[in-house]
DRENTIGU-943765 format. One record per atom (N, C-alpha, C): x, y negated, z negated. Coordinates in pm, whole numbers, padded with zeros to 5 digits, always signed. Layout:
XYZ;...
END
This chain:
+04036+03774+07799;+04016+03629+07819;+04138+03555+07763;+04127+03477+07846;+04316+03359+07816;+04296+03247+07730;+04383+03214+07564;+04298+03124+07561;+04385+02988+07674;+04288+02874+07623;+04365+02791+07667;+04505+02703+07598;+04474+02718+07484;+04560+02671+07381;+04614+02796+07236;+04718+02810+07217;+04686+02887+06998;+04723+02762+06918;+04658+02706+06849;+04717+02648+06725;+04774+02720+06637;+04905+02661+06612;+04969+02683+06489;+04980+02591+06411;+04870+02653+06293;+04936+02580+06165;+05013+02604+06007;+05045+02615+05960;+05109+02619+05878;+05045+02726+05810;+04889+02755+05745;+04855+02846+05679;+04808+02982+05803;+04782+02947+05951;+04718+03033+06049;+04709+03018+06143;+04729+03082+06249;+04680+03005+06418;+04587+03079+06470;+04550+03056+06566;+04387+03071+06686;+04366+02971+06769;+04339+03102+06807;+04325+03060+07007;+04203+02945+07050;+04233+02913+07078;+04137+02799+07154;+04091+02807+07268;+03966+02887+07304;+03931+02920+07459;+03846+02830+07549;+03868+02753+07626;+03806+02620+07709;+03776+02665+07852;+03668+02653+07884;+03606+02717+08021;+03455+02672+08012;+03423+02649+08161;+03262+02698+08150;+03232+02830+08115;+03116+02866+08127;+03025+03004+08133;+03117+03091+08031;+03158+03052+07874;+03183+03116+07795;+03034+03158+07706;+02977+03076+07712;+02865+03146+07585;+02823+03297+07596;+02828+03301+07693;+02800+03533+07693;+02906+03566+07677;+03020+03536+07667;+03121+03621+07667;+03203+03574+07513;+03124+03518+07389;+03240+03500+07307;+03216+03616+07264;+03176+03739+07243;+03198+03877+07174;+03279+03924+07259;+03352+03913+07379;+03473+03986+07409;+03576+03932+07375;+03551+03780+07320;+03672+03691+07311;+03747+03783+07153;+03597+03822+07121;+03649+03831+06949;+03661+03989+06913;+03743+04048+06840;+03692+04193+06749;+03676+04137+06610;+03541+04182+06574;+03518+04161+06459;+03550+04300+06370;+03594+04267+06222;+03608+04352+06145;+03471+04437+06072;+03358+04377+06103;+03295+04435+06039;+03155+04380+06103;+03032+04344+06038;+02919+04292+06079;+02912+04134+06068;+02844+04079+06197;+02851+03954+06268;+02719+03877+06232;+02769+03792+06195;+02633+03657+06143;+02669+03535+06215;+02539+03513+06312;+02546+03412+06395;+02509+03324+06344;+02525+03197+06310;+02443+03067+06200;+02422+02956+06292;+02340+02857+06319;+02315+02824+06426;+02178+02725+06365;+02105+02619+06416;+02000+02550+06439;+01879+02623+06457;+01760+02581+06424;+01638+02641+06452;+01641+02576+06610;+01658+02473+06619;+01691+02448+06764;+01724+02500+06836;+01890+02502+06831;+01989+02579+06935;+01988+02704+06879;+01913+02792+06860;+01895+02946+06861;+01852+02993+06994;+01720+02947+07041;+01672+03007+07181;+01795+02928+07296;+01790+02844+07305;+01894+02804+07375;+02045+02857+07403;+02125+02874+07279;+02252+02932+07311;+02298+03041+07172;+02186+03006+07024;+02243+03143+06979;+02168+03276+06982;+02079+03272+07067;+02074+03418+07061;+02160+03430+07203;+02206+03381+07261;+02270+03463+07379;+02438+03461+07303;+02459+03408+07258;+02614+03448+07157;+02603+03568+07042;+02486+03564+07020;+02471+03649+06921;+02426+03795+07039;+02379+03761+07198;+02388+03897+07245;+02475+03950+07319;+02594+03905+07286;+02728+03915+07353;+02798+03995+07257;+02762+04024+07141;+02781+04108+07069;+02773+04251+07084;+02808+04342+07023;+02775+04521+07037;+02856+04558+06962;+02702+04600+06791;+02570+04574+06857;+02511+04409+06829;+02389+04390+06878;+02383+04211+06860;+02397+04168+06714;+02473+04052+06731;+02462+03971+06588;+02349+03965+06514;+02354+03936+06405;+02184+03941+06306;+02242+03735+06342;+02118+03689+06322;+02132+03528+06344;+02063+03458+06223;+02125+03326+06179;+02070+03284+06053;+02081+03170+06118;+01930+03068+06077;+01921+02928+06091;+01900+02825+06003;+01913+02693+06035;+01952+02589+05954;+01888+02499+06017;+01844+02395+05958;+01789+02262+06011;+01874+02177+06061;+01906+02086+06157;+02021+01992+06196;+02002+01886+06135;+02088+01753+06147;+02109+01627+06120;+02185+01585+05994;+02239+01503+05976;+02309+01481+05887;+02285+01467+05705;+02098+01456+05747;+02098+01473+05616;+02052+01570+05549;+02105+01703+05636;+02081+01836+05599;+02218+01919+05557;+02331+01769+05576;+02451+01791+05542;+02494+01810+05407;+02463+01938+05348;+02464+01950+05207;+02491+02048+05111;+02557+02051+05029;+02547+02185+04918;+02424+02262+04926;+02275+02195+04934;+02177+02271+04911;+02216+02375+05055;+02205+02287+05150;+02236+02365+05303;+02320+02467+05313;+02428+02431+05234;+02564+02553+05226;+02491+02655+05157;+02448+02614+05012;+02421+02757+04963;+02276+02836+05022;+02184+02797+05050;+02130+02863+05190;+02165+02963+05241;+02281+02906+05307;+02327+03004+05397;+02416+03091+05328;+02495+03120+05229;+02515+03224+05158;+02446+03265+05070;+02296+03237+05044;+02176+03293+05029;+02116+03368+05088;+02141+03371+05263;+02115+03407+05318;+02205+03545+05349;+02329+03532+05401;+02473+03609+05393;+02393+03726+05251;+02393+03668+05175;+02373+03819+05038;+02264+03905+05080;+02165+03792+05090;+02014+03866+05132;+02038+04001+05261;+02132+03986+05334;+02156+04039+05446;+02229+04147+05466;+02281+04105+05373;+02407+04248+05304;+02552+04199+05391;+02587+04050+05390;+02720+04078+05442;+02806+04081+05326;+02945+04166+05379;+03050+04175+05325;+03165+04088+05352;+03261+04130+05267;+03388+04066+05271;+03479+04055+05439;+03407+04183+05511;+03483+04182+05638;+03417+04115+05708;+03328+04062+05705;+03176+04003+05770;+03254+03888+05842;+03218+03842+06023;+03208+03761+06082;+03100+03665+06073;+03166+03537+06048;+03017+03414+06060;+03066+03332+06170;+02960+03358+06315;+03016+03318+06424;+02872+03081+06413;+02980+03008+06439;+02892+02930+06417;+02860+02827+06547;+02737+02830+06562;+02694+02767+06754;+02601+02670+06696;+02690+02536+06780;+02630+02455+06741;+02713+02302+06748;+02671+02233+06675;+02764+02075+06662;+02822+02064+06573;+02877+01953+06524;+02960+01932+06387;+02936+01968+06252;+02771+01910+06296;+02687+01958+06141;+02695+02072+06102;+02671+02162+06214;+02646+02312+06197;+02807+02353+06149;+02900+02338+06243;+03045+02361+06223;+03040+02357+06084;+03079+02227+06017;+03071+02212+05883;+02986+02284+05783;+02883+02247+05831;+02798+02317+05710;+02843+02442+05710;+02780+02515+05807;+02816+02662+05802;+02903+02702+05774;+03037+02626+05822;+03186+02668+05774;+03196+02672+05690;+03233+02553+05596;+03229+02559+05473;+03131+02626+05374;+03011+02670+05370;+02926+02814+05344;+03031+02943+05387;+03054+02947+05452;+03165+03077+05533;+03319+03090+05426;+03357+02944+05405;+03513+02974+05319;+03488+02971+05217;+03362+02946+05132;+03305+02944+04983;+03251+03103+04985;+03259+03216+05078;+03121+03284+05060;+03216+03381+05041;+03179+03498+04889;+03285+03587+04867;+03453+03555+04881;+03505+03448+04854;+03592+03332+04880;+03716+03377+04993;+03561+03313+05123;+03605+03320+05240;+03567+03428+05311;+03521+03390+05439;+03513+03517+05562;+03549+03505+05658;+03602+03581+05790;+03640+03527+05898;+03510+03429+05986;+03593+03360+06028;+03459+03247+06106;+03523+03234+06261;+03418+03199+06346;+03435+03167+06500;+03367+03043+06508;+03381+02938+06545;+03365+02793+06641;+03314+02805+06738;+03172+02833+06804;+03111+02797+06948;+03065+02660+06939;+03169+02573+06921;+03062+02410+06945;+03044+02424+07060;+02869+02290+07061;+02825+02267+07160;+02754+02130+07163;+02858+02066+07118;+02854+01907+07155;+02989+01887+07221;+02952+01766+07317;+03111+01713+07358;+03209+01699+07192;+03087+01625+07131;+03215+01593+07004;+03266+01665+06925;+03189+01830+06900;+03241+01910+06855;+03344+01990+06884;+03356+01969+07043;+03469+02071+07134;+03587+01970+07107;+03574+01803+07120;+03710+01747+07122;+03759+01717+06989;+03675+01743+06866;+03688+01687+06771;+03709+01819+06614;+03552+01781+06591;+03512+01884+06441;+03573+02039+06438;+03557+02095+06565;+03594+02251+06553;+03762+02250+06583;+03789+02209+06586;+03952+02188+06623;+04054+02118+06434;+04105+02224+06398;+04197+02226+06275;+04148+02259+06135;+04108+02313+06141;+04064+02393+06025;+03962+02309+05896;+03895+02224+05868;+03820+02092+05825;+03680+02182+05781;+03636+02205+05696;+03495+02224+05694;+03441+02160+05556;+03326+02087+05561;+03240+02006+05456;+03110+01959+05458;+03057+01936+05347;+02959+01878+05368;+02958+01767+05284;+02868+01675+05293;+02841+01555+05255;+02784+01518+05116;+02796+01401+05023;+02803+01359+04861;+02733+01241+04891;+02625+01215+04814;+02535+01105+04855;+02643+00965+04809;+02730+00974+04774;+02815+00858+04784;+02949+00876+04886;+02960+00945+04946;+03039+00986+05085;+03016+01088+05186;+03083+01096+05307;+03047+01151+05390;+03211+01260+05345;+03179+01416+05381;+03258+01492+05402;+03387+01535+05229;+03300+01480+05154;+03376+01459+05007;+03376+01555+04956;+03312+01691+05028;+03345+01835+04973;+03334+01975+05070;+03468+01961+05029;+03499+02062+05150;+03632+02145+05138;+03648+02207+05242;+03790+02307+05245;+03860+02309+05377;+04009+02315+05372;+04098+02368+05481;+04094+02514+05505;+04025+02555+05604;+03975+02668+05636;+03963+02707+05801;+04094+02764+05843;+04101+02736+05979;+04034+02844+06018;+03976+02883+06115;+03896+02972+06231;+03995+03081+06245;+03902+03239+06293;+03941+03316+06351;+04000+03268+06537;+03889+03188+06572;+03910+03143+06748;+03858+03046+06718;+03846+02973+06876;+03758+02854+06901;+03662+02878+06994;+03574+02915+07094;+03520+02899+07198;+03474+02794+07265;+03525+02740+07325;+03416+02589+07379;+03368+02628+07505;+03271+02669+07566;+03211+02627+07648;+03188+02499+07773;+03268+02464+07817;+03223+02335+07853;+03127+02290+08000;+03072+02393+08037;+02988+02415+08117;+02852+02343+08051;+02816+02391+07964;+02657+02357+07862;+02670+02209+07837;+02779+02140+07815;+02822+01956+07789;+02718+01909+07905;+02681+01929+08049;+02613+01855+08145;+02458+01892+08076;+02384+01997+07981;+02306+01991+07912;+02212+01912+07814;+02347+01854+07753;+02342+01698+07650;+02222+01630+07664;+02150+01569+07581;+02088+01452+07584;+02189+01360+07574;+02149+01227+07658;+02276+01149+07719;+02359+01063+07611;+02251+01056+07460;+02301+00989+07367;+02410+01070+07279;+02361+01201+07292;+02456+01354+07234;+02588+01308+07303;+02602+01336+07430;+02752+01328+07493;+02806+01210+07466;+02685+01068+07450;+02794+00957+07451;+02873+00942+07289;+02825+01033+07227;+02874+01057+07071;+02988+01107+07084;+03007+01215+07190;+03173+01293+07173;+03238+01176+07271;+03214+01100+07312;+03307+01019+07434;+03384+00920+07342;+03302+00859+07259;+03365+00740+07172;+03461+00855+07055;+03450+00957+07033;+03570+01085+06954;+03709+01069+07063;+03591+01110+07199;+03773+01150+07307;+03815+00987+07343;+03752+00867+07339;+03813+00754+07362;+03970+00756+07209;+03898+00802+07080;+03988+00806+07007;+04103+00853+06995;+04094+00960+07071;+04189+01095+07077;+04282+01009+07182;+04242+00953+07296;+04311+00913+07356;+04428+00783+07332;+04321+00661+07206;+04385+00588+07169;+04514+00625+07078;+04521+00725+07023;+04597+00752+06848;+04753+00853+06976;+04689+00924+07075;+04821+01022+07134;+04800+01009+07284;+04722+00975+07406;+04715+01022+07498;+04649+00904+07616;+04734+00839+07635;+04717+00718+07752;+04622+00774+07841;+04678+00858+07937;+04590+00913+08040;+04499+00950+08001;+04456+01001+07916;+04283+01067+07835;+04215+00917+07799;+04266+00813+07772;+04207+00681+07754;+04140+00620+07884;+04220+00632+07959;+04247+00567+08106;+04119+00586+08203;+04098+00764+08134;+04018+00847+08231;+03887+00812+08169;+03821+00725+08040;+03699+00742+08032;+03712+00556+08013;+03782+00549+08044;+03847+00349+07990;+03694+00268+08065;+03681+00298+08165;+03518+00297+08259;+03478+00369+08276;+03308+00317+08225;+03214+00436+08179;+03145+00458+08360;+03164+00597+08378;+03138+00680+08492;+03123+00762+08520;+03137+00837+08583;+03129+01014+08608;+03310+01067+08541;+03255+01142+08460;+03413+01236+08441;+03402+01356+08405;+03560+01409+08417;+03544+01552+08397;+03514+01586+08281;+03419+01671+08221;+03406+01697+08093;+03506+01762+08043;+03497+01928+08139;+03635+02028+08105;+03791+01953+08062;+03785+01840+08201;+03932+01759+08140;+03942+01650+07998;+03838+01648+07992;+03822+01570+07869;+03865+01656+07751;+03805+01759+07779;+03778+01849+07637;+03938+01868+07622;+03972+01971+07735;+04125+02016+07693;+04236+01867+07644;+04220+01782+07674;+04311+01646+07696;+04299+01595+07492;+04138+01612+07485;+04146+01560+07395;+04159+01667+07261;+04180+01807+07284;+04225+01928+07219;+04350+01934+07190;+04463+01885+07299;+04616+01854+07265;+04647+01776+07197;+04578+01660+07202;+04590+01543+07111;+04567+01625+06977;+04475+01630+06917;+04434+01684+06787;+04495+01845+06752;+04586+01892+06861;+04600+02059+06793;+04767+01955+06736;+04856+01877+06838;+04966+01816+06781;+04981+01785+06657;+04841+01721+06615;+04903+01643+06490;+04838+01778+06392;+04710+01835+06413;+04698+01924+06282;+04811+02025+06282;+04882+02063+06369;+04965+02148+06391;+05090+02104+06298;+05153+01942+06307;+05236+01915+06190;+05202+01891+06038;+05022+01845+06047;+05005+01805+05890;+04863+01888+05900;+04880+02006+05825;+04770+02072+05850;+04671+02019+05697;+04687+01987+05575;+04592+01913+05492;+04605+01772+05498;+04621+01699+05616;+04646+01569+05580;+04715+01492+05475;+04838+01533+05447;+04939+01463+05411;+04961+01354+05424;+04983+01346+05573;+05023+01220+05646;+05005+01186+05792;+05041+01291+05874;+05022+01259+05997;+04867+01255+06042;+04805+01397+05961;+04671+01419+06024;+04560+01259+05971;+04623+01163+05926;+04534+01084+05887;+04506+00993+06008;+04579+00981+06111;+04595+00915+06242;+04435+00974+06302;+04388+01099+06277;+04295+01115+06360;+04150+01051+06283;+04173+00983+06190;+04080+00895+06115;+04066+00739+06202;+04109+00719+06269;+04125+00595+06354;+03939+00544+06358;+03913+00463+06323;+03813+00401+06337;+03673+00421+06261;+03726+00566+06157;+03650+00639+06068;+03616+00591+05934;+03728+00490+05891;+03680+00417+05742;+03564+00293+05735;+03552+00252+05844;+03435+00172+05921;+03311+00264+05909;+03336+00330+06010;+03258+00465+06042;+03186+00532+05929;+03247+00579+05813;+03189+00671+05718;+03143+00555+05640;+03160+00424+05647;+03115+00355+05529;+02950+00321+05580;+02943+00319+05766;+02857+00222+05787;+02735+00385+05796;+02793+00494+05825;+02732+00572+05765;+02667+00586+05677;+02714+00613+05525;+02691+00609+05411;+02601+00494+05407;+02597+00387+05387;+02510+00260+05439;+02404+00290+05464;+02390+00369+05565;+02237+00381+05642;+02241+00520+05585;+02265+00571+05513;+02206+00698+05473;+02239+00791+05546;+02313+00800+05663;+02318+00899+05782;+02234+00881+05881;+02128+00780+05889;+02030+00740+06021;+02060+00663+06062;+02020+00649+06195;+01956+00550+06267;+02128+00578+06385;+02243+00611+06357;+02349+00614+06430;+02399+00777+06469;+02470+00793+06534;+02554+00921+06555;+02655+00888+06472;+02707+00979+06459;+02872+00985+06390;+02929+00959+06520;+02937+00971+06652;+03044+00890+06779;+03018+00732+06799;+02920+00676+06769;+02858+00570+06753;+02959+00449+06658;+02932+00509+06534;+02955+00453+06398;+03102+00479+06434;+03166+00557+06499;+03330+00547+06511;+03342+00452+06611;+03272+00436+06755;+03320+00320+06801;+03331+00183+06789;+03226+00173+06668;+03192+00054+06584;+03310+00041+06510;+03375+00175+06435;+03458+00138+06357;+03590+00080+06395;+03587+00186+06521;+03746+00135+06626;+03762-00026+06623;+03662-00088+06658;+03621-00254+06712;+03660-00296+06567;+03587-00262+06435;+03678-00337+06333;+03809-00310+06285;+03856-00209+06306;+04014-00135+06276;+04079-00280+06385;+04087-00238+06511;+04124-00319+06600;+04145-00492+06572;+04074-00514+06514;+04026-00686+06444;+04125-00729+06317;+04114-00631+06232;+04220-00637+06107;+04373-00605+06177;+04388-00522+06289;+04536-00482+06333;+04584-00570+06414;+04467-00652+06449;+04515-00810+06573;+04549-00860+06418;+04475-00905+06330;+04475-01022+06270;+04628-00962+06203;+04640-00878+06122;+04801-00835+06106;+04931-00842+06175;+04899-00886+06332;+04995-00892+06411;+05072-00735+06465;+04995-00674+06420;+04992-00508+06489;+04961-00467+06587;+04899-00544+06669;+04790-00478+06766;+04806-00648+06867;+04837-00635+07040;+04830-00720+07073;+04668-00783+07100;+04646-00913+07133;+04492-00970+07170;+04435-00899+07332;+04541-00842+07391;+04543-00808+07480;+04475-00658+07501;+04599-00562+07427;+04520-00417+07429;+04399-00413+07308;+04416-00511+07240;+04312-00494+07171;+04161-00538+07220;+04158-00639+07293;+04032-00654+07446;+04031-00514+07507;+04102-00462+07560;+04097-00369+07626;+04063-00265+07566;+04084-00208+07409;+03989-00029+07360;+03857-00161+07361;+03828-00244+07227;+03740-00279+07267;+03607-00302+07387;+03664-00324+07494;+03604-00338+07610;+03548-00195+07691;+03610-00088+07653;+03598+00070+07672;+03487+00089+07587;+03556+00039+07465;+03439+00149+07372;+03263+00065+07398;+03287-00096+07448;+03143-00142+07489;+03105-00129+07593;+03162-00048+07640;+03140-00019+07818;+03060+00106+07827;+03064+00214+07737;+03013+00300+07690;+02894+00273+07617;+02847+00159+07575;+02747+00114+07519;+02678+00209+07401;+02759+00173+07263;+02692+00195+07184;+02561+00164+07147;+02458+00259+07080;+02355+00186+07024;+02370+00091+06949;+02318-00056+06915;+02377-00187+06811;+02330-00129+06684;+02431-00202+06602;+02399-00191+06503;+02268-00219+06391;+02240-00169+06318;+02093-00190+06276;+02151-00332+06143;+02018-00400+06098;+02061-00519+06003;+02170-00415+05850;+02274-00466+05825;+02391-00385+05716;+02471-00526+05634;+02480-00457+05538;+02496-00601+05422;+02636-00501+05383;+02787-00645+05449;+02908-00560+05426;+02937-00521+05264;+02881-00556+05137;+02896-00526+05040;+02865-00354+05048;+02754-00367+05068;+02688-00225+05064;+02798-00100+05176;+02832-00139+05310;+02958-00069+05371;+03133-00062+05287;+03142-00195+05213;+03277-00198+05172;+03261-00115+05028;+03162-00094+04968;+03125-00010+04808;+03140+00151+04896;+03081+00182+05007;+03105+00297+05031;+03260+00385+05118;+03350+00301+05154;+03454+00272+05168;+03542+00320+05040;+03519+00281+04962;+03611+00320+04817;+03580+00483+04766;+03500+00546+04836;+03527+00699+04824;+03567+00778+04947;+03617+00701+05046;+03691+00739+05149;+03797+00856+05085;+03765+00947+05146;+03822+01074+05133;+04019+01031+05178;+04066+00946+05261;+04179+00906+05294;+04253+00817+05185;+04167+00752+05070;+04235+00659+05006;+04308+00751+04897;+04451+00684+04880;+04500+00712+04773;+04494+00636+04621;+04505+00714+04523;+04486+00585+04378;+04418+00469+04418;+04466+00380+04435;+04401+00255+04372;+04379+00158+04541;+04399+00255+04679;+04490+00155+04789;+04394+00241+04889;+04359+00156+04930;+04279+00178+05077;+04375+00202+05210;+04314+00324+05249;+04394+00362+05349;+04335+00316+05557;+04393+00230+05605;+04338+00241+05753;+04415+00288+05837;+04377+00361+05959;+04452+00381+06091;+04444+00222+06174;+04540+00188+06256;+04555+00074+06323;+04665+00120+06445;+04612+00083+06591;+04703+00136+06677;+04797-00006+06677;+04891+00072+06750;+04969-00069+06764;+04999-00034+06923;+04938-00005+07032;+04912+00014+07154;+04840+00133+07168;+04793+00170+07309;+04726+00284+07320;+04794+00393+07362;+04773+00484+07284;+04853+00597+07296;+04944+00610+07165;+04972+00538+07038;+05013+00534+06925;+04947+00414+06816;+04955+00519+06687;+04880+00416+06596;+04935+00436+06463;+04906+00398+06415;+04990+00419+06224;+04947+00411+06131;+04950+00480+06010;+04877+00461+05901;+04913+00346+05786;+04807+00290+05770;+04846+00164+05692;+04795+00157+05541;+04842+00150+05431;+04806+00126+05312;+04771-00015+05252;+04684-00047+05131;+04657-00190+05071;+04542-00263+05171;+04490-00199+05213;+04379-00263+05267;+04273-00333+05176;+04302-00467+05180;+04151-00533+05085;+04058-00566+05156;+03993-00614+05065;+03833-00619+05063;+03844-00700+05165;+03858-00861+05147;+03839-00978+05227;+03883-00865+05395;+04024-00814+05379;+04026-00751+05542;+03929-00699+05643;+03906-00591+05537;+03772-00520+05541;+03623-00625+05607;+03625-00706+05519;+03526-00776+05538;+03544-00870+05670;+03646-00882+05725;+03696-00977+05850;+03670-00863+05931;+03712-00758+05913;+03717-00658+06029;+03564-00576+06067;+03442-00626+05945;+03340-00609+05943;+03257-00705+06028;+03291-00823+06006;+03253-00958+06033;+03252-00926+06192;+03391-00899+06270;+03408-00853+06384;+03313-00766+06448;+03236-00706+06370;+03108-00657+06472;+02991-00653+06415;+03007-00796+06361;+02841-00840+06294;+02788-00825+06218;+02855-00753+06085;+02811-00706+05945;+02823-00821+05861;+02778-00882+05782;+02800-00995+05740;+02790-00982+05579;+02768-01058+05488;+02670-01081+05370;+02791-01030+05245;
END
């Protein structure tokens, strides 16, 4: 099998394989060194991990986990290398992980903590996990005062995406990875913008790969976020705050980023960064796509969770801000009052 992409990064590279009708076939994609642990949803087990786990020979043993974000957790991680001991894996041990971001993460990061580190495989199976979470090595889970505040750079043996199973989605699932690939498109890739700019029929497969180049580029130059990889935060300091806020309910994580895009966008007009023009225009994409609205949020309570943004340095708030589509830049000294204008911009008030 070909992939479609290898990332190279600085500590490792792997292949990135993009196709439909991959889920039976990621055990040819892979040789494992030793015995295979499929980790996966009580959900998406009958659905797609036991058939990844029977693509195996001989089949994977399979371990499950509860979904949603607020299962995003240390308790969750150690679980699953509770589970890993109970089972007898070893140091050569494959942890193949099917599933969405949550799962990605959680499990991953369980996987680079477990006997410190095992080889791991990526079968996402969300749009947002194929254009987004499983792509550069990122795995974490969540700190009841931030989202993603503990974790490791821990890149994959492969990737598998599937993108056949995406027409599967519940319709609110896919519109979660669309407002990710609207991003991908804003921060590196005009034409990937263009193509979902009106909400309609599109290619998923072209989505996925389009918005995979975007994100293998930049982790490929800043593989711990230094500097470049902070560009793919575009609309995320909004995002993780209004998260944190609601506890992890009531929104998607693609949701709460297109919300965030709309206030990034507001502070980068009002800076004179961003024209009134293209800035109508992501705007007008990302509401065209129709997020769910926002639920009642008191900006004190979003701007307090903001200050453990995993992006800020010392004492200085860090935002992404495009300054057209298809490039954007990282900006330091972000205050409060900004914040709060760029909150104001999509109805957070107080």
């Amino acid at each position: 099998m070909k992939p479609f992409i290898t990332i190279q990064q600085a500590t490792a590279s792997y292949p990135v394989f993009v196709a439909p009708g991959l889920l039976d076939s990621v055990g040819k994609a892979i040789e494992p060194r030793g015995r295979v642990f499929v980790i996966t949803s009580t959900v998406l087990r009958p659905r797609f991990g036991d058939r990844v786990a029977a693509s195996f020979a001989p089949p994977a043993d399979t371990i499950t986990i509860e979904e949603g974000e607020q299962h995003k957790t240390m308790e969750t991680a150690n679980a699953v290398v509770t589970q890993l001991l109970d089972r007898g894996a070893k140091r050569d041990s494959l942890a193949v992980l099917v599933g969405g971001g949550m799962i990605g993460d959680t499990a991953g990061f369980a996987a680079s903590i477990f006997l410190r580190g095992i080889d791991m495989v990526h079968v996402p199976t969300t749009l947002l996990a194929q254009v987004d979470s499983s792509i550069g090595g990122k795995v974490a889970v969540n700190h009841p005062r931030g989202k993603n505040l503990i974790g490791s750079f821990f890149p994959p043996r492969a990737v598998v995406s599937d993108t056949g199973i995406l027409g599967t989605l519940p319709p609110r699932e896919l519109l979660s990875g669309m407002y990710e690939a609207l991003k991908g498109g804003v921060i590196g890739d005009p034409s990937l913008f263009a193509m979902l700019e009106k909400r309609g029929d599109v290619d998923l497969d072209s989505v996925v790969r389009k918005a995979i180049k975007v994100k293998a580029a930049i982790v490929s130059a800043d593989e711990k976020e230094a500097d470049l990889r902070r560009l793919l935060n575009y609309g995320h300091t909004v995002a993780h705050g209004i998260e944190a806020a609601l506890q992890y309910q009531t929104l998607t994580h693609g949701e709460a980023v297109g919300w965030g895009m709309i206030a990034a966008n507001a502070i980068a007009a009002r800076r004179g960064i961003l024209s009134d023009a293209v800035r109508r225009r992501i705007d007008d994409a990302v509401r065209d796509w129709k997020p769910s609205a926002l639920p009642p949020l008191n900006a004190n309570d979003v701007i307090a969770a903001t200050e453990h943004d995993k992006k800020n340095t010392g004492t200085k708030r860090i935002m992404v801000f495009p300054r057209e589509i298809g490039r954007c830049e990282v900006v330091s000294g972000i205050s409060d009052e900004e914040l709060r204008y760029g909150l104001e911009a999509i109805g957070i008030g107080g």
